[in-house]
C-alpha positions in Angstrom: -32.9 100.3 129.0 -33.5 98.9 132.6 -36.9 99.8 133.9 -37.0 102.8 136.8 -36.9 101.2 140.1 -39.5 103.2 142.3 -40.4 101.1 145.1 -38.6 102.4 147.9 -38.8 99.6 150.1 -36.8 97.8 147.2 -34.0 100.7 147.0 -33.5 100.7 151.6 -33.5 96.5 151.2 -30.4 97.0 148.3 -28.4 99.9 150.3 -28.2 97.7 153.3 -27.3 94.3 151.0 -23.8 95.7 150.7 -23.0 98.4 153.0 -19.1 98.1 153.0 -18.9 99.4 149.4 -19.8 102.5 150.7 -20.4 104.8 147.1 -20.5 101.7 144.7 -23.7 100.2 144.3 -25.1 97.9 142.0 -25.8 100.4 139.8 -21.9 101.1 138.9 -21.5 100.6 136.0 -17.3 100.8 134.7 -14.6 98.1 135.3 -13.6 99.3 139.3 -10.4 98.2 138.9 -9.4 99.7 135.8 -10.8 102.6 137.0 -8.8 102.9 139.9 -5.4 101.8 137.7 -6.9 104.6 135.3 -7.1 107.3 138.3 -3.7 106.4 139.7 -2.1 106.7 136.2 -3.8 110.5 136.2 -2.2 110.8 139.5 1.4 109.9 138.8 1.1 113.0 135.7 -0.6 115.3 137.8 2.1 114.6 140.3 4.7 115.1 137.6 3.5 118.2 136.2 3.5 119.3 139.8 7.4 119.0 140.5 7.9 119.9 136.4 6.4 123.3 136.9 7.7 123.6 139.9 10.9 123.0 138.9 10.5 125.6 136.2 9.2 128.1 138.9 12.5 127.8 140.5 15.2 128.0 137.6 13.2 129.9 135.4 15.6 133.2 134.7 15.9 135.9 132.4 14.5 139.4 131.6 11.5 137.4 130.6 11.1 135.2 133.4 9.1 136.8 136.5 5.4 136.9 134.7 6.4 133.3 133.3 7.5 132.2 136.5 4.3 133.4 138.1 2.2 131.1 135.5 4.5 128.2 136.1 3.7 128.7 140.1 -0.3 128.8 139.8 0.0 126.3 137.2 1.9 124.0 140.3 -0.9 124.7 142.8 -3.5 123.8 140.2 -1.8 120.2 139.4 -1.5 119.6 143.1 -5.1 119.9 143.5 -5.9 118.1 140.5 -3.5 115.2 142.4 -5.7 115.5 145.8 -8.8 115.4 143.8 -7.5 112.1 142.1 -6.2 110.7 145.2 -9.5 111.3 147.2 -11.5 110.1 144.6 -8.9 106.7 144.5 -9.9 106.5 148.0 -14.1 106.6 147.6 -13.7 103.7 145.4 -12.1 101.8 147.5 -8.5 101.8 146.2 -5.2 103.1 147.0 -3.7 106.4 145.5 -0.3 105.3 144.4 2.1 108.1 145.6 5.4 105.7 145.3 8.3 108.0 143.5 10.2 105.4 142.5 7.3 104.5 140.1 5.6 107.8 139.6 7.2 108.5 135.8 6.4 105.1 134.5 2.9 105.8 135.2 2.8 109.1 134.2 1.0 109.8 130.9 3.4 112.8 130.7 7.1 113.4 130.8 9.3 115.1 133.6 11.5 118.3 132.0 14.6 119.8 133.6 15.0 122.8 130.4 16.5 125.4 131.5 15.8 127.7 128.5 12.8 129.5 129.2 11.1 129.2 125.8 11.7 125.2 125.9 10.5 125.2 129.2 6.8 126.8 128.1 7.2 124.1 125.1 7.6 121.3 127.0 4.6 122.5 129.9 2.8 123.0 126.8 3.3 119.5 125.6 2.4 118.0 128.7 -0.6 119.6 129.1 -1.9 118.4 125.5 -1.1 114.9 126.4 -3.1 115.4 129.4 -6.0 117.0 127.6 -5.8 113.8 125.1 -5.9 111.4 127.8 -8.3 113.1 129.9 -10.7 113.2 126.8 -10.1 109.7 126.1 -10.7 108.8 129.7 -14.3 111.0 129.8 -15.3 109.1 126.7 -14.1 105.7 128.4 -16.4 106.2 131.5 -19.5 107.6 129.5 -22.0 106.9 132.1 -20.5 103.9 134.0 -19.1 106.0 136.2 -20.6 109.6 136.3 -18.8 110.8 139.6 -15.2 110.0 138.5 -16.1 111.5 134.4 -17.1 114.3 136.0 -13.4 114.8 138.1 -11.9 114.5 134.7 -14.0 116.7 133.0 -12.9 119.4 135.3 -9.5 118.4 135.1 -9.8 118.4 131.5 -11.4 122.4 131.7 -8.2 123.6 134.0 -5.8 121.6 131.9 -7.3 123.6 128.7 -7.1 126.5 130.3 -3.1 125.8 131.3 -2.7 125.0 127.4 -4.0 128.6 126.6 -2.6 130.1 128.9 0.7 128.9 128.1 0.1 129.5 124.7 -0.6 133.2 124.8 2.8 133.2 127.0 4.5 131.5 123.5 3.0 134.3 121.7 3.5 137.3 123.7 7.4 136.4 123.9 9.7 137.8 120.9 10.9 135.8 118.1 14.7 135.9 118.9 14.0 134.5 121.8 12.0 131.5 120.2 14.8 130.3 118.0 
């Protein structure tokens, strides 16, 4: 384990040594551009999820479909601020969020849906936000401490994304069986 530094005279002369990193220091400790790639990757599915959901907002139909259609819309708002999280985050480490559309589903760890059954549309949101919970996981564990600022963005990615999965879940549960078939 490195040793404490406590002379502050020592900590001023390093902050100064590099000044156009702005956040990253010395002390970073994760592969910066993987990281980025990594961030920009989360971007392109959070980005996805947004027009999926949003898609299923708008054709969702059926005697079932308002209180559905009301998850799929809060579900939309959350991705987009999961994306601006991820972007702004791209940003303080220097990169550049990748917004390009002609490359967004190649990148995205999830899969755009145009159902327009209501039960395969909860399915397929479902899905996507268990490959999302997967990767996010996979991504905490990656940055362990090398990179506590970013973990933590996916961590509370990773809590909403849960949350999305339950909620979508209980809407699975709560619809009736003839309708699931």
């Amino acid at each position: 384990m490195a040793e404490f530094l406590t002379d502050i005279k020592e900590i001023r002369a390093r902050a100064r040594q590099e000044i156009d990193k702005g956040p990253i220091t010395s002390a970073y400790g994760a592969d910066l551009p993987r990281v980025i790639q990594v961030c920009n990757e989360a971007l392109a599915t959070e980005l996805v999820c947004v027009l999926r959901y949003k898609r299923h907002y708008y054709t969702a139909s059926g005697i079932y479909a308002e209180p559905v259609a009301a998850e799929f819309l809060e579900h939309a708002a959350e991705e987009q601020e999961h994306a601006d999280r991820l972007a702004r985050r791209i940003v303080q480490l220097g990169g550049e969020p990748d917004f390009n559309p002609d490359t967004l589903t190649t990148r995205s760890h999830a899969e755009y849906d145009a159902s327009l059954d209501l039960v395969e549309m909860i399915k397929e949101d479902l899905i996507a936000e268990r490959i999302a919970i997967a990767s996010y996981t996979e991504i905490v564990q990656w940055l362990g401490d090398g990179d506590v600022t970013t973990r933590r963005v996916f961590e509370d990615l990773l809590a909403q994304e849960e949350e999305h999965a339950d909620d979508l879940k209980g809407l699975l549960d709560k619809l009736p069986d003839a309708l699931k078939r």
